[in-house]
C-alpha positions as CSV (number, residue, x, y, z in Angstrom):
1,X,6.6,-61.7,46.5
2,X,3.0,-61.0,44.6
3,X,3.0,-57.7,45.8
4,X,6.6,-57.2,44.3
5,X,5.1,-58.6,40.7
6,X,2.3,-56.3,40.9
7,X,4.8,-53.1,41.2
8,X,7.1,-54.4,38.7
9,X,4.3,-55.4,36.3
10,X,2.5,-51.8,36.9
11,X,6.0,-49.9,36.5
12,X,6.4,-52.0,33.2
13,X,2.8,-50.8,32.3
14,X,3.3,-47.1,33.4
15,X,6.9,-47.3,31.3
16,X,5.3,-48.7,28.4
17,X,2.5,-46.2,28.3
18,X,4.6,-42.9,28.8
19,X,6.5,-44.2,25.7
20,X,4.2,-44.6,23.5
21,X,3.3,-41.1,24.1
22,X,4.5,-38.6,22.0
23,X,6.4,-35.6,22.8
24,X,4.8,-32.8,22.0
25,X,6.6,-30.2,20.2
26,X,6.2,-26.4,18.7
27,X,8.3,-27.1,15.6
28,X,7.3,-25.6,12.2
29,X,6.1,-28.8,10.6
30,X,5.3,-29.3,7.0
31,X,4.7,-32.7,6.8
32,X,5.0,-35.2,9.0
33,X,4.4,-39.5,8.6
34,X,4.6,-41.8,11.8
35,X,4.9,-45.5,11.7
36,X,5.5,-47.8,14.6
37,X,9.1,-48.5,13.2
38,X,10.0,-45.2,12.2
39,X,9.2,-41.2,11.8
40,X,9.4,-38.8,9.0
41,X,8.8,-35.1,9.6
42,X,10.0,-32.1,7.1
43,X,10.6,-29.2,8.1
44,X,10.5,-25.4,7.5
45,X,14.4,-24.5,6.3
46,X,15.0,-21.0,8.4
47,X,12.9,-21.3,11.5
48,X,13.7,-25.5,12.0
49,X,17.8,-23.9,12.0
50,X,16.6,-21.5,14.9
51,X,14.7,-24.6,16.6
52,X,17.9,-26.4,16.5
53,X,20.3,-23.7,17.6
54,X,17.7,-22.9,20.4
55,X,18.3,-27.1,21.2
56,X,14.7,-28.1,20.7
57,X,15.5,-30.8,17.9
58,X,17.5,-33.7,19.9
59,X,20.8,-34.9,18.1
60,X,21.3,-31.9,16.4
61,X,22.6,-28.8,16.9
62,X,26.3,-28.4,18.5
63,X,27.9,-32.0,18.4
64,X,31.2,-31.8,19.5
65,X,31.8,-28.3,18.3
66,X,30.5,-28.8,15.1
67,X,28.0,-25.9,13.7
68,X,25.8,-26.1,10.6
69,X,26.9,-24.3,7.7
70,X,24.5,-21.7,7.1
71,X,26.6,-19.5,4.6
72,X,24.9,-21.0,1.8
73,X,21.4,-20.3,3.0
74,X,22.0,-17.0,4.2
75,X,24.0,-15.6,0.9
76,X,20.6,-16.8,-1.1
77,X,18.4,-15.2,1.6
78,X,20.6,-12.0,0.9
79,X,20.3,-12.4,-2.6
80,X,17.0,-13.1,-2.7
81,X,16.4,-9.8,-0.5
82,X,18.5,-7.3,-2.5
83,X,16.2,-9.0,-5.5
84,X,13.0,-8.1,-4.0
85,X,14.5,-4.3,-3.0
86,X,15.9,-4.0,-6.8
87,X,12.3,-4.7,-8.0
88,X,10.6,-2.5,-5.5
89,X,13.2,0.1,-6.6
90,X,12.6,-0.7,-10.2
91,X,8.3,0.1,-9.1
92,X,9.4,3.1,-7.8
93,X,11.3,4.1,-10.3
94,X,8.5,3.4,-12.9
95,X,6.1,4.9,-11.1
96,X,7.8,7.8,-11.0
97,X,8.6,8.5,-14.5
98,X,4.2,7.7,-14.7
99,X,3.5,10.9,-12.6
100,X,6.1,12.8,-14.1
101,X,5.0,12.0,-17.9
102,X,1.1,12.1,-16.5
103,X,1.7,15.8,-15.2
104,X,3.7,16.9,-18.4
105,X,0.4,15.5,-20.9
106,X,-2.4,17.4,-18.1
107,X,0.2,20.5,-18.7
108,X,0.1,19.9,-22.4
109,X,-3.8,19.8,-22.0
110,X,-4.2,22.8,-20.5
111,X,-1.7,24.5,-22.3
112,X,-3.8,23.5,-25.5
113,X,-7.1,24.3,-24.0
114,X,-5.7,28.1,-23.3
115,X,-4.4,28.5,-26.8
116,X,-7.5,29.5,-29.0
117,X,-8.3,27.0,-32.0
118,X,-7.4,27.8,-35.5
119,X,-11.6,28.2,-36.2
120,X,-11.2,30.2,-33.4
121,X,-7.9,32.5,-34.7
122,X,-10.1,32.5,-38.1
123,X,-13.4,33.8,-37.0
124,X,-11.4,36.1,-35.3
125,X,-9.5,37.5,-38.0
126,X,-12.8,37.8,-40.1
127,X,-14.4,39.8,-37.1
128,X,-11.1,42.0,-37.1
129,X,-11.3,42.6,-41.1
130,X,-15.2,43.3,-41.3
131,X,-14.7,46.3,-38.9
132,X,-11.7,47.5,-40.9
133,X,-13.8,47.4,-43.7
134,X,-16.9,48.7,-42.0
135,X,-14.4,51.5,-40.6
136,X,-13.8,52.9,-44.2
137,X,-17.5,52.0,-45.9
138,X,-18.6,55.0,-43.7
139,X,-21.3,57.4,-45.1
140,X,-20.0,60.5,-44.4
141,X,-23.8,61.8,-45.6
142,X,-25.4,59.5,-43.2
């Protein structure tokens, strides 16, 4: 009969002790709060929906045929994707219209720099007209 109180008392301490352990689990958690009367934990939206579909979340996922609605999530996940591609597009686009207006000025620079300056054109013309003039002052005595 003590032998038999013994077990049962070292069963009810073995029992006790594996519940008060906690389960561990690989769950995205955010936040979590533990009390002895109750649990809080928050998770990550996307990846705690895979968790449950995958069944690692108990009393949740497929309870008598019934799914979680996802459509909601998902349509702002696909808005909030063709967002982000409308921007990068958007960068792409500007950057774009940068290089092309970046090589038209470098053209425009070098078109300039080949093109000789007006001093230039002048001292030129002057060069021209003193050899005109120098071609007619000739002594024909000389």
């Amino acid at each position: 009969n003590m032998r038999g109180q013994v077990i049962s008392i070292s069963l009810l301490v073995l029992v006790t002790a594996a519940a008060g352990q906690k389960v561990p689990h690989n769950l995205p958690v955010l936040f979590q709060y533990s009390e002895p009367g109750h649990n809080v934990a928050v998770f990550r939206g996307a990846q705690l929906k895979q968790a449950i579909a995958a069944g690692l979340v108990p009393g949740f996922g497929n309870r008598a045929g019934k799914k979680i609605d996802t459509s909601a999530d998902d349509m702002e996940a696909d808005k909030a994707a063709a967002a982000a591609r409308a921007a990068a597009d958007a960068r792409a686009r500007a950057a774009a219209a940068k290089a092309a207006a970046d090589a038209r000025a470098a053209a425009a620079a070098r078109a300039a720099a080949a093109r000789p300056s007006q001093l230039e054109q002048a001292e030129q013309a002057c060069i021209q007209a003193c050899r005109n003039l120098a071609g007619q002052c000739r002594n024909p005595f000389a």
